[in-house]
C-alpha positions, 0 to 999 in steps of 0.5 A: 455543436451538432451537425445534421448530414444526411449520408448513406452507407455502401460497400465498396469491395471490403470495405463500407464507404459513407456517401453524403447528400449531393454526392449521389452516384446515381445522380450524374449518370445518363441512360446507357443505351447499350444497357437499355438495348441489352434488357429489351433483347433480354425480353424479347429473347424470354418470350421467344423462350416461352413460346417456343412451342416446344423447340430445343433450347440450343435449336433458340439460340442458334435461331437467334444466332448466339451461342446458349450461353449467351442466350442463357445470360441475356434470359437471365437478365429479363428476371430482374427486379422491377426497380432495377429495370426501371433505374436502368431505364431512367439512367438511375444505375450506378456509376460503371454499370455498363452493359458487359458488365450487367452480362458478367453476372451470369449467376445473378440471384433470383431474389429481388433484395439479393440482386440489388445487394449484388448490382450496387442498387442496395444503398441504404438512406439514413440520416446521422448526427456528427457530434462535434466537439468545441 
């Protein structure tokens, strides 16, 4: 007997788990309007950074009443791969994302393919055949 299931596989810590069809973690989930609210203000706070016509850094964040690191954060995320952004937006992110965590990655990579690895987005789809002995 052969058995077709459509699976994907994803790291979970040290480990690679197989997740089958119907048990998608991005299924379920709702858009998080704290995560939404998040990147708008990272946009927003990426502009006010290009045109600040010339003034300090620190004198922005103290303009928008946060600390730099924080302002540094949040402009980061405005750098996110457009998929990623376009999950976020439809509630497509993965289970747990939240919006302190999205902020927990200060040193987010820069390389599209590498933030998806990094966010849990990278989930690969393949089909495999389980071989089932009589």
């Amino acid at each position: 007997m052969i058995l077709s299931v459509a699976t994907r596989l994803r790291r979970a810590g040290m480990e690679i788990r197989m997740l089958i069809d119907g048990t998608d973690p991005f299924a379920a989930v709702k858009p998080d309007a704290r995560l939404i609210k998040l990147l708008v203000r990272a946009h927003r706070l990426n502009t006010t950074l290009v045109h600040g016509d010339g003034v300090a850094f620190a004198a922005l964040a103290v303009r928008e009443g946060v600390s730099r690191s924080y302002f540094t954060r949040v402009v980061r995320l405005s750098y996110l791969a457009p998929d990623i952004t376009q999950a976020i937006l439809e509630g497509r992110q993965p289970r747990g994302m939240t919006a302190e965590k999205l902020l927990q990655h200060s040193r987010l990579p820069l390389g599209w393919h590498d933030q998806r690895t990094v966010l849990g987005f990278a989930v690969a789809s393949r089909t495999r055949k389980i071989h089932q002995h009589p």
